[in-house]
Structures are given as C-alpha cells and as structure tokens.
C-alpha positions in Angstrom: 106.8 118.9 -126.8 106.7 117.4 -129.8 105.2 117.3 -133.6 103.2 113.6 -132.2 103.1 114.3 -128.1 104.5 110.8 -126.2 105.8 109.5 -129.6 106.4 106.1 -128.7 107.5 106.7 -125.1 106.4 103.9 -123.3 103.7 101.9 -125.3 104.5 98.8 -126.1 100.8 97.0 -126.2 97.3 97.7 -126.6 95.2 98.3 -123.3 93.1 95.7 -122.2 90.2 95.4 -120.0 86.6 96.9 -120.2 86.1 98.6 -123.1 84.4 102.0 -123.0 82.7 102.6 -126.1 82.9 106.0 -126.9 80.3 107.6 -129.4 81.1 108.1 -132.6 80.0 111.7 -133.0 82.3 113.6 -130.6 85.5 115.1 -131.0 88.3 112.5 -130.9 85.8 110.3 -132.8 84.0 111.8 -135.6 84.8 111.6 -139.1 84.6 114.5 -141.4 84.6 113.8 -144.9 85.5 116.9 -145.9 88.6 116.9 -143.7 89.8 113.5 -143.8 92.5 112.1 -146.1 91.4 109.6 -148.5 94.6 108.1 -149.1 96.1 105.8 -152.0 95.4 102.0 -152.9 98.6 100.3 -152.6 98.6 96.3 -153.3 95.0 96.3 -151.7 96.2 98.2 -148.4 95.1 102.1 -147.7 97.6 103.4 -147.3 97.8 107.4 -145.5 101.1 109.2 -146.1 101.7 112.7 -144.5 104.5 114.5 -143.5 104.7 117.5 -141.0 106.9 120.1 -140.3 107.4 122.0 -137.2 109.0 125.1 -135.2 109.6 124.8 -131.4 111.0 128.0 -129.1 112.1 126.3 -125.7 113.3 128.1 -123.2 114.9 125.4 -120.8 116.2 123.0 -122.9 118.3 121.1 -120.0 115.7 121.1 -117.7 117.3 123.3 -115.2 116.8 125.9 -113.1 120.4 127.4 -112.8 121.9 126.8 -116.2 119.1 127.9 -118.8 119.6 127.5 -122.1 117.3 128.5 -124.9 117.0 127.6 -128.5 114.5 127.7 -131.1 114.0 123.5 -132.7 113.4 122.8 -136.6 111.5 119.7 -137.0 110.4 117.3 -139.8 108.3 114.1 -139.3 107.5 112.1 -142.7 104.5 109.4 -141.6 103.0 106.4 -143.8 99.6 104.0 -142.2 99.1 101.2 -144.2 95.9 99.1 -143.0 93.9 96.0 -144.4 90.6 95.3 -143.1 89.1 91.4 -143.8 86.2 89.8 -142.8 88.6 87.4 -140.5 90.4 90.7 -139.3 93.5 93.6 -139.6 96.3 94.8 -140.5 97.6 97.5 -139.9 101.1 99.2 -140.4 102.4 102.1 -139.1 106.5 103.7 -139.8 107.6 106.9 -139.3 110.6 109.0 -138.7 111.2 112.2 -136.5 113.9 114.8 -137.6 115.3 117.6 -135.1 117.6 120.5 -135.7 118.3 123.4 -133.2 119.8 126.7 -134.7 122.2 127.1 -131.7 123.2 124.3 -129.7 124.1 121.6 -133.0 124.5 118.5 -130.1 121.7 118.2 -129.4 119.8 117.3 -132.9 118.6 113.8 -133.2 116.8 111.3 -135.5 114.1 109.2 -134.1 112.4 106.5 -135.9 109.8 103.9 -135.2 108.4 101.5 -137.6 104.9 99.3 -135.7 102.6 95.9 -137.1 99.6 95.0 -135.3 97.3 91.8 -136.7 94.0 91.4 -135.2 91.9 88.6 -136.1 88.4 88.3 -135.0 87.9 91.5 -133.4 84.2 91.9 -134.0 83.5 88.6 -132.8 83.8 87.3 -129.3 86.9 85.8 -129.2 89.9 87.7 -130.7 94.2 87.8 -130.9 96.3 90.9 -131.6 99.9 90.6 -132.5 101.7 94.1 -132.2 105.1 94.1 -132.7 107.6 97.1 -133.5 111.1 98.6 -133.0 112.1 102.3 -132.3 114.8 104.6 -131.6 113.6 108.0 -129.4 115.2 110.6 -126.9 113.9 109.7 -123.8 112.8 113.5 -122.5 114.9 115.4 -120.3 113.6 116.8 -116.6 112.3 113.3 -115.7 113.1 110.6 -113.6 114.5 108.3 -116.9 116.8 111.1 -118.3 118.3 114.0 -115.3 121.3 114.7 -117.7 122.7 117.8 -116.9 124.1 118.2 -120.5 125.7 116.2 -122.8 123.7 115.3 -126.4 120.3 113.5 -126.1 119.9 110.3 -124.3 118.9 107.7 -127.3 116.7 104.6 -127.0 116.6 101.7 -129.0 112.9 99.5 -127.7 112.6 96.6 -129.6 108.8 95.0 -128.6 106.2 92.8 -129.0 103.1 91.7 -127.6 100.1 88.7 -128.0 96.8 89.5 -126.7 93.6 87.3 -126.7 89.9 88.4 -125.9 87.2 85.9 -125.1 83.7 86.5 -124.0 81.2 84.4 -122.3 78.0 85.9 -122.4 78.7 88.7 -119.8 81.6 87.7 -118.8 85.2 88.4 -120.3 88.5 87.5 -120.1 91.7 89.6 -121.2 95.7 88.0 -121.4 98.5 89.5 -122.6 102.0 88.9 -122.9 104.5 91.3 -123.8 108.5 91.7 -124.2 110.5 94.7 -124.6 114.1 94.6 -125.1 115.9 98.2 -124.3 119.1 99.7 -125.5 120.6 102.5 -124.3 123.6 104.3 -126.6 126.4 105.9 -125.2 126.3 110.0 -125.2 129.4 111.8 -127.6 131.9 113.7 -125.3 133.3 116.3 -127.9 136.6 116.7 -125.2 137.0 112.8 -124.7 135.6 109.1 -124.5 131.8 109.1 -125.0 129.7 108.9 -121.7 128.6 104.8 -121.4 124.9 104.5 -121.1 124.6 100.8 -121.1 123.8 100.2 -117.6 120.6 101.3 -118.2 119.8 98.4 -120.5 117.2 96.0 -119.8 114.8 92.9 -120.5 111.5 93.5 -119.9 108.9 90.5 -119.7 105.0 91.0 -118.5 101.7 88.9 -118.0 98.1 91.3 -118.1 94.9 89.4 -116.8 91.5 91.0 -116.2 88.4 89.5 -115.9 85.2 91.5 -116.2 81.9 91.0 -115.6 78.4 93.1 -116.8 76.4 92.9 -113.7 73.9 95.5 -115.8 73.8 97.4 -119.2 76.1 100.4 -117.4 78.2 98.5 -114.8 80.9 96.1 -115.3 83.5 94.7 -112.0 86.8 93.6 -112.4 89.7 92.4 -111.4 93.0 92.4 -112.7 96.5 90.7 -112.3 100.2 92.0 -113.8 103.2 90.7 -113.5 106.5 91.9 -115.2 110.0 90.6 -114.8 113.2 93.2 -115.4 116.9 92.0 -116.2 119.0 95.1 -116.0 122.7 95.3 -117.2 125.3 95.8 -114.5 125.8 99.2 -112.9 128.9 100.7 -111.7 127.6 100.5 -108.4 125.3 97.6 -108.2 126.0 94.1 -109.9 122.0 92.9 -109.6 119.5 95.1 -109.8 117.1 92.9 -111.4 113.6 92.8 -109.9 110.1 91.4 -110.1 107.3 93.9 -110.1 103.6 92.4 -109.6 100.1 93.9 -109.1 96.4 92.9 -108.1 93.5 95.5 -108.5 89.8 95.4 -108.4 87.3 97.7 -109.8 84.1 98.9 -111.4 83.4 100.6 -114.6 79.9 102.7 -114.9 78.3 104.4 -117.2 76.3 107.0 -115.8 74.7 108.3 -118.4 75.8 107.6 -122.6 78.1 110.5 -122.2 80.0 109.6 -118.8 82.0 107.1 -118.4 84.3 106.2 -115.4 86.2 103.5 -114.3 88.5 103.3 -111.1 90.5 100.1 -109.9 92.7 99.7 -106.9 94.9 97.5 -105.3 98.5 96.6 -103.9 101.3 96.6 -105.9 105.2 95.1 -104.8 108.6 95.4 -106.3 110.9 93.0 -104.9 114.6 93.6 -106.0 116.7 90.1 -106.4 119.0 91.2 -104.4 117.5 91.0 -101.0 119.9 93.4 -99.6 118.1 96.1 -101.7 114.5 94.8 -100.3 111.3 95.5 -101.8 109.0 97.9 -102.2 105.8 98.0 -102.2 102.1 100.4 -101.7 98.9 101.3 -103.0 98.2 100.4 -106.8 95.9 102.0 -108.7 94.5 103.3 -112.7 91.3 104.5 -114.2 89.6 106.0 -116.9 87.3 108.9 -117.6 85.1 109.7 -120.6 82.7 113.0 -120.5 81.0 114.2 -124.0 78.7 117.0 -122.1 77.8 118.0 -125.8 78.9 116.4 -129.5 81.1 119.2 -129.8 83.3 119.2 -126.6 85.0 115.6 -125.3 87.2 115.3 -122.1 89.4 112.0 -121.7 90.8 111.3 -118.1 93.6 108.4 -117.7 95.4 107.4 -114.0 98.1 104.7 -114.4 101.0 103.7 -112.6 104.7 102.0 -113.7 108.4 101.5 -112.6 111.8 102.5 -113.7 115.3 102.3 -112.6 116.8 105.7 -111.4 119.7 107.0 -113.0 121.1 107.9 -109.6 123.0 104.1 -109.1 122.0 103.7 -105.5 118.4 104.3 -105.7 117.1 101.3 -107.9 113.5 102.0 -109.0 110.9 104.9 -108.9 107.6 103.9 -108.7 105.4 107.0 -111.4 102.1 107.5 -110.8 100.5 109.6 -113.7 97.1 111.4 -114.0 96.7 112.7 -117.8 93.4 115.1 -118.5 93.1 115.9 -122.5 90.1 118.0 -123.8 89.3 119.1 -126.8 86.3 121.4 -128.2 85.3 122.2 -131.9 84.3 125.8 -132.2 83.6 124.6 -136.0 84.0 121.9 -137.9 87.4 122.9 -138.9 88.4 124.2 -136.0 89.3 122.8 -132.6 90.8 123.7 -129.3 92.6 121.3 -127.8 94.3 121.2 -124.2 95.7 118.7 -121.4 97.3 118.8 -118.2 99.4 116.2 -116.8 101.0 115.6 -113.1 103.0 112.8 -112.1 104.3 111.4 -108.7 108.0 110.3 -108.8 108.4 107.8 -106.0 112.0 106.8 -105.0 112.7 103.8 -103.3 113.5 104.1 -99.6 115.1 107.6 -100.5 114.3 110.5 -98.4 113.4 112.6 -101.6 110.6 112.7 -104.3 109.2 115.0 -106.9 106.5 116.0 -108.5 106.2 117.2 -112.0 103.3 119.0 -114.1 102.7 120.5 -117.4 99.9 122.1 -119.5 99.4 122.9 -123.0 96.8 124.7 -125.2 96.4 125.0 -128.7 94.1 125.7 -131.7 94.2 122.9 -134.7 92.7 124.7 -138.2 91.9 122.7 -141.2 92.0 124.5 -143.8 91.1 121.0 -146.4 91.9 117.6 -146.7 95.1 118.2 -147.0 96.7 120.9 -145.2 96.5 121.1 -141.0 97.9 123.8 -138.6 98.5 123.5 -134.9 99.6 125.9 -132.5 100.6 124.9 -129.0 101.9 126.7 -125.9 102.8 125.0 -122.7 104.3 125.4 -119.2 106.5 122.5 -117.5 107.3 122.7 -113.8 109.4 120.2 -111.2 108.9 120.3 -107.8 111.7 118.7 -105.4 111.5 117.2 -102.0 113.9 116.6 -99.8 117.6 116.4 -100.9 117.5 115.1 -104.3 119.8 114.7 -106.1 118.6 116.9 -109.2 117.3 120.2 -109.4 113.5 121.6 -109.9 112.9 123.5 -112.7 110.2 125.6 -114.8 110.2 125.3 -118.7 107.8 127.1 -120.7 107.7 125.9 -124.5 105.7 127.0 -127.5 105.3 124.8 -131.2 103.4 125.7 -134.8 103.4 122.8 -136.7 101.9 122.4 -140.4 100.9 119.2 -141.2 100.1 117.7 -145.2 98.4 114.6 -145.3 97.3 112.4 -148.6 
C-alpha cells in the first residue's frame, strides 16, 4: 500500500541459490525502447532519476475492526539509480526518499528514506562477490505481527545492513555463501498528552550464514541443498531480560524446468529456534521456500515465491513468530503500453507455544499506462483481511485500500 510495494521491508541481501533464468521477452523482463528512460551521464555512471507522486484512500488505517478510521494519504517519492558496468563487474547505487501526508489525522505522516550500494565483480564469469550494503529508515506496516499498535504515530525503523556473497562453479556444480548483518533501531512513538511511548526493546542484532550447493543433474534439473543460520541479540524487555535466540535451517530440493516457460523449484526441511534462555525453550517445525516462473505466452508472466522467517512479538511474553509467506504476482500487457498487473499474498503467523495464531491475506489489481518515456500512471485497488485464532491478543480486521500514482522518470 505504497508508491514502491515492500519498500525495503525486510531485504537485506540478494537471494542465492539456483538461478532461474527467466526469458528476456516477457513482461517483467523486456525492454521497450520506446518506454524506457535513457537517463543522464554523470562522471561515467547512468544515472535514472524519477520522482513519483501518489494519492491513497484507506479505509482502516489502524488496522482494526472496532475503531475504523479513514483518511485519504498524499505521497511523494523522489528516486536516483546510479549504475557502472566494467568488464571486471558493477556498481550500482540506489537512494531514495518516501514522503507521506494524510489530510485528517496529521500524526501519522512520516518520512522514510533508504540509500543502497551493491559491488559485483565477476558476475558473468564463474566465480563472483557481491557487496550490498545500505541504511534505511521505514514504518514498519500496521495489522501485522511486527507493528499491532492500536494508535499512536507510526512505528519507525532505522536497518542499518550489509552483506558479502560469493558464487563459484565447478562445471555443474555450484556453491553459494553468504554473510549478512543487520543492525535494527526502533524510535520511540510521540505521546501528544505525555512521555513518548519507548520502543527500544524491540532493538536488535541480527547476524546470518546462507549455503546452498547445487547440482545440474540435466539441462532442466538441478538438486540442492541448503544451510542458514542466523544469530539475534535483542535489547531488554520489560518483561523478559534475554530473549536472544539462535534460529538455524537445513532444506533440500529440486529445481526443473519443465518446459522454457515453467519453472519451479520447491525445498524442504526442519527448521529450530532455540531461545538462550532455556526457560523459554525452543521451537522448532517444518521449513520450507520455493519458486515459480510461468510465461504461458510473451505477453502474460506469473511469478510465485514461498519463504519463511522469524520475529519477536510485540506481545512481551510470547518471544518469536515463525511467518510463512506465499506471494503470487502476475502481470499481462494488453499493449505495449499497457499492463495489468495483480498479486495476492497469504501469510501464516505462528506464535511460539501460544494458543493463538493468525492468518493474513491481501490482493491488489491495477492497470500501469505509459503514455512515453517519461510519464507513467498506475492505478491500484486492494482488499486486506486478518483472520484470528484462538485468544489473541489483537483483533482481526478487513481493510480495503485504493492508490493512483503518476510517476516521471528521466
């Protein structure tokens, strides 16, 4: 429900794995000269300015079923992409900055920014390292299991990140590492009728290890098997002095192509969250992710994505939720400037050794017109729903939410 949907949310590294080379003549892929920015030359780097503006009617903006409150969102997002392609590799440079004003309720506008580097050297060979560092601030989005404020102004994040991944292929065999670290700061929320509301027990260190190793046992079908480990230092709660935790996984799988325009890939496995504290146990179940790519025509594209991560509650006593989310995206061009685009999204909120869990969904649908290289309209309507079991804690709700954004790019 924004101008960039899951600006900076919870990417801090590039995928790894098998790649699934998509073609380059479907939607998602192809370029179209007469729509595509050409940019400026600055100091030898491309460099892709645009800024967009947008205008959002929500009718739910707390996320709740029994206080509704509607307001209609103003919103501005100025956007630079530098990039620098050498024979030895990339660079590539990405900042932008995300401004929101509601006409009723004042409290609730924010500024978001997020400036991003990634270096890649040697990716078209077959061995190959990616830097990608980057800091942010965002509101993390209301009605989920990060952010069940009933009120207040928006919940701000400050992610300060950076990863180092390296590639190396034998033949056909091929090896993926990464390390990452994320450093998360929570601000405090303004209390108009006294103090401000501390956030800082949410804080937290994050530090991860990726590993997969994949192997072509034909032209279409790859096996692999992959290994993650992350490590999470959490500030003090109010309630409970150590939550700190160790979260590993270990998944096998198989990626095949059926035909050049399906692709699908499936791993599973067993995944464990072990809390330092032994009084708060550990948790642990089924682990699994995968990947879909369908191109049933060069004019219609469907993307699939299953993937799994932890969080702490903002309910002291539970700990961690475990979120399993399956994402669906399609998009269709009718003509060349014009494309329908649409995805649907449900996610599994897991909470640890509680006797409650939810469920959340949402689905939008949109046309995107370009009218030239310059000038871009979308128009987007979507429906958000939270389904409750058990006694929780929080409350379901139903949000429906519609956005026109015009977007001018150089």
């Amino acid at each position: 429900m924004a101008l960039t949907a899951g600006w900076g949310q919870s990417s801090h590294a590039q995928a790894i794995g098998p790649l699934i080379q998509e073609p380059n003549d479907v939607p998602g892929q192809r370029v179209i000269p007469e729509y595509t920015p050409i940019g400026y030359n600055l100091a030898g780097f491309d460099a892709l300015p645009s800024v967009a503006f947008g205008t959002q009617l929500d009718n739910n903006i707390f996320t709740r079923n029994t206080v509704k409150a509607s307001d209609i969102v103003l919103q501005s997002e100025p956007r630079i992409r530098l990039r620098k392609e050498r024979r030895s590799g990339s660079i590539t440079i990405d900042a932008n900055a995300r401004f929101s004003h509601y006409a009723k309720l004042t409290d609730q506008n924010s500024t978001e920014y997020r400036l991003q580097g990634i270096y890649v050297r040697g990716a078209k060979g077959p061995e190959s390292l990616t830097v990608n560092t980057g800091y942010r601030r965002e509101a993390v989005q209301r009605g989920t299991a990060e952010n069940d404020l009933t009120g207040g102004e928006p919940l701000m994040r400050r992610v300060l990140h950076g990863s180092l991944t390296g590639r190396m292929r034998f033949n056909r065999l091929s090896v993926d590492a990464q390390l990452l670290a994320v450093r998360q700061r929570f601000e405090d929320i303004g209390n108009p009728s006294g103090r401000d509301i501390p956030q800082g027990f949410r804080n937290v260190d994050h530090f991860g290890f990726r590993a997969i190793t994949a192997y072509e046992t034909t032209s279409r079908t790859s096996v692999f098997s992959s290994l993650a480990y992350d490590r999470f230092d959490y500030a003090t709660s109010p309630l409970l002095d150590n939550r700190d935790a160790v979260n590993w996984s270990a998944t096998a799988g198989v990626r095949y192509e059926v035909t050049r325009i399906l692709h699908a890939q499936l791993a599973i496995g067993y995944r464990r969250y072990d809390f330092r504290d032994k009084t708060l146990g550990a948790i642990g179940g089924l682990a699994v992710s995968g990947h879909l790519r369908y191109f049933p025509s060069r004019v219609f594209a469907i993307r699939g994505t299953l993937e799994q991560s932890n969080t702490t509650s903002p309910y002291d006593l539970v700990g961690a939720v475990t979120l399993t989310t399956a994402r669906v995206e399609a998009e269709y061009e009718m003509r060349r400037n014009l494309s329908w685009l649409g995805a649907a999204k449900f996610m599994l909120e897991d909470y640890a050794k509680q006797p409650y869990s939810a469920r959340r969904a949402e689905v939008n649908v949109g046309p995107r017109y370009r009218f030239n290289r310059w000038l871009t309209i979308d128009a987007n309507a979507g429906y958000a729903q939270r389904l409750v079991r058990g006694p929780a804690p929080f409350e379901p709700f139903s949000q429906f939410y519609g956005m026109v954004t015009l977007r001018l790019a150089r």
